[in-house]
C-alpha positions as a Markdown table, in Angstrom:
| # | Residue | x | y | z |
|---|---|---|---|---|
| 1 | Unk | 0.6 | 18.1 | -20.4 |
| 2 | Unk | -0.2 | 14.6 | -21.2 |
| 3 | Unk | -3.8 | 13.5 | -22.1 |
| 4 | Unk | -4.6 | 10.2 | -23.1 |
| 5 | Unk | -7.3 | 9.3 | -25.3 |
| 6 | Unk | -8.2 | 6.1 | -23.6 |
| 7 | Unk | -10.9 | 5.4 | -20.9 |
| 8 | Unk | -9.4 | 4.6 | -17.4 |
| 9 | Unk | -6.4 | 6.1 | -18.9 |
| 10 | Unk | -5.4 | 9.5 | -17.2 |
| 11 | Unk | -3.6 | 13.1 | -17.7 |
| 12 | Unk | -0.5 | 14.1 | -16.4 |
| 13 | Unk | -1.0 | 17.7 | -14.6 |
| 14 | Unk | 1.1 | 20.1 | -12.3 |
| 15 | Unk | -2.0 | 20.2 | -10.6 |
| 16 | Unk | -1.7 | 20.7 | -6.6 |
| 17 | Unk | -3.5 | 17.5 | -4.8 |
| 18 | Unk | -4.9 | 18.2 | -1.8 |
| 19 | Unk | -3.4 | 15.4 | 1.2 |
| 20 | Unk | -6.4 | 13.6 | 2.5 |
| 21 | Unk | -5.8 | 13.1 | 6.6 |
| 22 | Unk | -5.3 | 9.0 | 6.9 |
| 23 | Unk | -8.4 | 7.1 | 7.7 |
| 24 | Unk | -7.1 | 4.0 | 8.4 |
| 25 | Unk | -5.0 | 3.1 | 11.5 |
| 26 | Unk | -1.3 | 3.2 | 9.9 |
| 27 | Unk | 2.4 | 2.0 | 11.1 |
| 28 | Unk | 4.6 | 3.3 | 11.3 |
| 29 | Unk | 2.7 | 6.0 | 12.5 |
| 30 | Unk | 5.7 | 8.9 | 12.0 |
| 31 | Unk | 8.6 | 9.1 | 9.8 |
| 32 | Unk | 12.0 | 10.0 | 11.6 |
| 33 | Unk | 13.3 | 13.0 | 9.6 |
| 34 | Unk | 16.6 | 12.1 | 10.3 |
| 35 | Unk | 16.1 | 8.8 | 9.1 |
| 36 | Unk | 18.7 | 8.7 | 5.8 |
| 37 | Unk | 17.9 | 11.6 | 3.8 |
| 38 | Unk | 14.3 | 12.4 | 5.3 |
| 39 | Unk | 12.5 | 11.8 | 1.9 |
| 40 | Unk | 10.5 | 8.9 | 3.2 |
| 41 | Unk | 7.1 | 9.3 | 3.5 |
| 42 | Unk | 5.5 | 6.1 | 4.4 |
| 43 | Unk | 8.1 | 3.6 | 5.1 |
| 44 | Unk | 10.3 | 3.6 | 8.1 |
| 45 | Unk | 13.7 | 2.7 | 6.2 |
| 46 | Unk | 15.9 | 2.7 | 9.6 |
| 47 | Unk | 13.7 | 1.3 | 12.5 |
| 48 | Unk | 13.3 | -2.1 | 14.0 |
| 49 | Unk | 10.8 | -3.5 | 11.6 |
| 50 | Unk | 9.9 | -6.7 | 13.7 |
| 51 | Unk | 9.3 | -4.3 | 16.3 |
| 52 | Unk | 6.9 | -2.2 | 14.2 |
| 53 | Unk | 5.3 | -5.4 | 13.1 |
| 54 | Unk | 4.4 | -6.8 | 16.8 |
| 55 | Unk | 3.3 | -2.9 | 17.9 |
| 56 | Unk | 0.8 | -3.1 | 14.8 |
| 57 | Unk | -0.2 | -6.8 | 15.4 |
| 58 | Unk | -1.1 | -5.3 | 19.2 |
| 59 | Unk | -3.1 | -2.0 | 18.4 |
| 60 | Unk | -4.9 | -4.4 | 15.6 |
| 61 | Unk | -6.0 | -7.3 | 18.8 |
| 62 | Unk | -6.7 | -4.2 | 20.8 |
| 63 | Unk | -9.2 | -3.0 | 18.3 |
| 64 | Unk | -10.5 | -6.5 | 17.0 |
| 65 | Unk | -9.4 | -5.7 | 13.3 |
| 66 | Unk | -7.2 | -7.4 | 11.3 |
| 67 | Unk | -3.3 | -6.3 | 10.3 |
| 68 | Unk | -2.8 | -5.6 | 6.8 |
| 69 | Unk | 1.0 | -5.9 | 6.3 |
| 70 | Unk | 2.6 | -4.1 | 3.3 |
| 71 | Unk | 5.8 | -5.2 | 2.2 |
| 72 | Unk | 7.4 | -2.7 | 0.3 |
| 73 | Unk | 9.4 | 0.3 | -0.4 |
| 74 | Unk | 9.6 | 3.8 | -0.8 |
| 75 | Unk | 10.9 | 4.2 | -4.7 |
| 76 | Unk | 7.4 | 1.4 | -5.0 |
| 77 | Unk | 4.9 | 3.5 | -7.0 |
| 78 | Unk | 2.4 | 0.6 | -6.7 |
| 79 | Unk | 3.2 | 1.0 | -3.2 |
| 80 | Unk | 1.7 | 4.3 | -2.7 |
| 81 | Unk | -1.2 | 3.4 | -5.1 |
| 82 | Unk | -2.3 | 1.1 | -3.2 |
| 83 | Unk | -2.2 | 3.5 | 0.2 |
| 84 | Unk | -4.0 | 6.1 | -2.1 |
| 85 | Unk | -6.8 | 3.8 | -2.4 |
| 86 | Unk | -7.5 | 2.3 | 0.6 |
| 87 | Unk | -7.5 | 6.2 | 2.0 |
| 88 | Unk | -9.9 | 6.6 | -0.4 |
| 89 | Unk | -8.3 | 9.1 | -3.0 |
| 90 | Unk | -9.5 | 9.3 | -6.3 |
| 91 | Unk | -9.4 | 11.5 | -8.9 |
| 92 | Unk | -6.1 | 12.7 | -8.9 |
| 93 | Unk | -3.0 | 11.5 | -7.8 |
| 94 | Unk | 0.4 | 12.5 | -6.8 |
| 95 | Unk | 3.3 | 10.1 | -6.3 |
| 96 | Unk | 7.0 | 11.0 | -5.7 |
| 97 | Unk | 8.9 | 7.4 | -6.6 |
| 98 | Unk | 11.5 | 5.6 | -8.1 |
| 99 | Unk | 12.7 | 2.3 | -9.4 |
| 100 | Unk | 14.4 | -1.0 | -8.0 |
| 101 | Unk | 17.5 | -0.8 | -10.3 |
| 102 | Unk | 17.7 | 3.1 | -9.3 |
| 103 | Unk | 16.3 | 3.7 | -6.0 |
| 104 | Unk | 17.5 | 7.6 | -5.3 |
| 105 | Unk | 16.3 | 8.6 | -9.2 |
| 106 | Unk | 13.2 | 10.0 | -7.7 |
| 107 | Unk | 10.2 | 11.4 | -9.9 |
| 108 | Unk | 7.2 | 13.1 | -8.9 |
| 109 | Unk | 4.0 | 13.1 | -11.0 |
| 110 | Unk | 0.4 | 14.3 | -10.8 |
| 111 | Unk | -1.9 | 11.9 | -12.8 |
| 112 | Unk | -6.0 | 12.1 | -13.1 |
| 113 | Unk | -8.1 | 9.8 | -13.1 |
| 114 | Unk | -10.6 | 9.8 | -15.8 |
| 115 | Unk | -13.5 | 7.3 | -15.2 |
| 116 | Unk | -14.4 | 4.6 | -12.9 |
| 117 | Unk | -14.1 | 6.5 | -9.5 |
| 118 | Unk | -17.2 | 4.6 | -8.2 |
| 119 | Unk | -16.5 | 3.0 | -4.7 |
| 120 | Unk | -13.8 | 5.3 | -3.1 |
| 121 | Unk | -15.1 | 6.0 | 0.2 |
| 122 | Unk | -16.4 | 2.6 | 0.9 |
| 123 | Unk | -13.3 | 1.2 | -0.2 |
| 124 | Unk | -11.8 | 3.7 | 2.7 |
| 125 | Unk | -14.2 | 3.0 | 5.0 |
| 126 | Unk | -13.8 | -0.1 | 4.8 |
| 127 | Unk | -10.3 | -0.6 | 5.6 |
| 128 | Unk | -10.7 | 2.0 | 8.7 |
| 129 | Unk | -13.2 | -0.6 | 9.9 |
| 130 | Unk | -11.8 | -3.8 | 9.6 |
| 131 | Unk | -8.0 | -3.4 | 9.2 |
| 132 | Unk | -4.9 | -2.1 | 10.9 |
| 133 | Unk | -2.4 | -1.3 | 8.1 |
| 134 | Unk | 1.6 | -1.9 | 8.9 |
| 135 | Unk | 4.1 | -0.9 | 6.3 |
| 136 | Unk | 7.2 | -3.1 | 6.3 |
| 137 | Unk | 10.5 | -1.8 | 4.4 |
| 138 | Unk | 12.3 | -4.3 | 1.7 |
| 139 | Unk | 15.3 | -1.9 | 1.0 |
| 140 | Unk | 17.0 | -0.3 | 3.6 |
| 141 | Unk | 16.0 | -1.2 | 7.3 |
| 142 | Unk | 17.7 | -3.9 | 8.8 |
| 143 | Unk | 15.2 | -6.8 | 9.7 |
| 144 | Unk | 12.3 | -6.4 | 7.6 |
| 145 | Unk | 13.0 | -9.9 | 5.5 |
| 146 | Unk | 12.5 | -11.3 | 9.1 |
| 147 | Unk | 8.8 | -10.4 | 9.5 |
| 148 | Unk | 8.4 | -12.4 | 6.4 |
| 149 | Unk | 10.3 | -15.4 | 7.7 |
| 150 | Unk | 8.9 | -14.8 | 11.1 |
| 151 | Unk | 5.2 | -14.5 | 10.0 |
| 152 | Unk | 5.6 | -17.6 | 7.8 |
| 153 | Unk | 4.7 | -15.5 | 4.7 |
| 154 | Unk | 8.3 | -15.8 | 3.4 |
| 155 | Unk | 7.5 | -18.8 | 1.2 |
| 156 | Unk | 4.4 | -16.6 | -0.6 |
| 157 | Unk | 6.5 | -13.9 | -1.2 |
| 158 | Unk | 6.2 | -13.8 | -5.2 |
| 159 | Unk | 9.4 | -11.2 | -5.5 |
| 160 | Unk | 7.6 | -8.2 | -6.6 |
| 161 | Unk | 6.4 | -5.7 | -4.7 |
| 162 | Unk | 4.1 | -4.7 | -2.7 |
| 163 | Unk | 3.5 | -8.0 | -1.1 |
| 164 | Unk | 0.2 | -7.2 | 0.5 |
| 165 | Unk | -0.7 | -9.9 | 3.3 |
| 166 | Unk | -2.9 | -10.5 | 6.0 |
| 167 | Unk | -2.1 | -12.2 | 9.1 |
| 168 | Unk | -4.4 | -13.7 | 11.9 |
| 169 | Unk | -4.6 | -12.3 | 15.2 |
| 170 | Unk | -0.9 | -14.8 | 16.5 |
| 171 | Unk | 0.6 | -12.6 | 13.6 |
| 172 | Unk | 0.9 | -15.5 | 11.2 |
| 173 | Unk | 0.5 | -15.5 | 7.6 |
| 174 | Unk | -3.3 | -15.8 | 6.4 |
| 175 | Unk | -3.7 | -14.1 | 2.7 |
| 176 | Unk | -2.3 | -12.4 | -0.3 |
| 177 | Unk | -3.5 | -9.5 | -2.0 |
| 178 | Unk | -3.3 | -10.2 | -5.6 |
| 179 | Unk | -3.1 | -7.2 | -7.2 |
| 180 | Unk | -2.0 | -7.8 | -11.0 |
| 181 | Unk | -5.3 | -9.0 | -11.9 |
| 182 | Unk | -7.3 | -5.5 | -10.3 |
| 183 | Unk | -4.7 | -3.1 | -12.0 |
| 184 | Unk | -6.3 | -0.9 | -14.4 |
| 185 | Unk | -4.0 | 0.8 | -16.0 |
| 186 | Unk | -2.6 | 1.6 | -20.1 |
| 187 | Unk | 0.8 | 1.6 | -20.7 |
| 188 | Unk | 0.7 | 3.6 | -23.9 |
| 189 | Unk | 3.4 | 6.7 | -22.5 |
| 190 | Unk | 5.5 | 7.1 | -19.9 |
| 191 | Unk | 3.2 | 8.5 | -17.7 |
| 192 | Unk | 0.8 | 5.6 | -17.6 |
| 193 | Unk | -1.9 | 5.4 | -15.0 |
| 194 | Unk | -1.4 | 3.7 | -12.6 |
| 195 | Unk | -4.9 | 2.5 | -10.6 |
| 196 | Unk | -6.9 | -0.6 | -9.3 |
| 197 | Unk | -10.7 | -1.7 | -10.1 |
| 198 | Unk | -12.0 | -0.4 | -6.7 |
| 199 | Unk | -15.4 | -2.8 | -6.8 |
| 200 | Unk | -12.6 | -6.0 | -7.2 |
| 201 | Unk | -10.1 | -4.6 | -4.6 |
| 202 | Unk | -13.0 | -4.4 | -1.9 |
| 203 | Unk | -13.4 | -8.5 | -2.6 |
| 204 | Unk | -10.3 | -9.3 | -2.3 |
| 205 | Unk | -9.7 | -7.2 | 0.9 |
| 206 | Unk | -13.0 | -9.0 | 2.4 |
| 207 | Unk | -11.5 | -12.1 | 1.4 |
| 208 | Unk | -8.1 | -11.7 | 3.1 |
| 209 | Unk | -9.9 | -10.1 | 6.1 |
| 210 | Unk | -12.1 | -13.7 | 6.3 |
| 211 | Unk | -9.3 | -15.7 | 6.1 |
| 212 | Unk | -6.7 | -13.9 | 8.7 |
| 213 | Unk | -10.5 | -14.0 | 10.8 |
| 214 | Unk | -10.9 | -17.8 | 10.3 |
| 215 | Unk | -7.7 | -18.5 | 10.8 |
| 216 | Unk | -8.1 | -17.5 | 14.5 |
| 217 | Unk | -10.4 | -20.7 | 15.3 |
């Protein structure tokens, strides 16, 4: 076991997690098991993706939210980070991921969060409230560069992922999340924490959620 001696820093632990239910409204909304090897948990990486974008644009004009887009992958550990938080986790965390230059060289970890857990559930109940969350594959499914290109978010795309955007309610590009400034994390081992300032996060989202809102007049 790990244990790190700095605050917002974290322990590593075989500690079981418990799996929160999702509170937010999520596509894709099922994984196909058959889908490549079955060890995707929150991207589809075989499915239509523009199709999974305009079902998720609908649902979120049929409830009157805005759709959060997450542009990512499943080897992304910022990527389930940031689903962790806006579920409202805290504490501890487990993420099963890998890297870009070796996808299938998967890792599973426990970490725990020592301080600054202030803000969890109103981060989550946030994002239930206002947004409808779609979760759009970089690596393996066919056409998920073309929600990009298609939602006119293709030129803000800074290359790293997730790209977190919001669009307005025609499904065209309205916000970035810019999440390298609200990381809070120390990179002092190899099993760094990885985590955002939940207080800064909750601006931002409001922010995006404003813009993809005013973008509709």
């Amino acid at each position: 076991m790990l244990v790190a001696t700095t605050l917002g820093f974290a322990s590593c632990t075989d500690e079981p997690v418990p799996t929160l239910p999702q509170a937010y409204t999520g596509f894709p909304a099922s994984i196909d098991p058959q889908c490549r090897d079955g060890t995707a948990t929150i991207y589809d990486e075989c499915g239509d993706q523009v199709a999974l974008f305009r079902e998720a644009l609908g649902r979120a004009n049929e409830e009157n939210k805005v759709l959060l887009v997450e542009y990512g992958a499943e080897w992304c550990i910022w990527c389930h980070v940031f689903n962790a938080y806006i579920n409202g986790e805290k504490g501890r965390f487990r993420y099963t991921y890998a890297s870009a230059k070796q996808p299938e060289a998967w890792a599973t970890k426990t970490l725990k969060e020592d301080a600054d857990v202030e803000g969890a559930d109103e981060l989550r109940d946030f994002v239930a409230r206002h947004f409808v969350v779609v979760r759009i594959d970089y690596q393996y499914a066919p056409n998920g560069a073309d929600v990009l290109e298609q939602t006119g978010a293709e030129e803000h795309f800074p290359g790293g992922l997730p790209f977190v955007f919001t669009v307005d309610s025609h499904g065209r590009y309205a916000a970035t999340f810019e999440g390298r400034g609200l990381e809070k994390n120390r990179r002092n081992s190899f099993n760094w924490y990885r985590g955002f300032h939940r207080d800064a996060m909750l601006r931002v989202l409001t922010s995006m959620r404003n813009a993809a809102l005013a973008s509709r007049h």
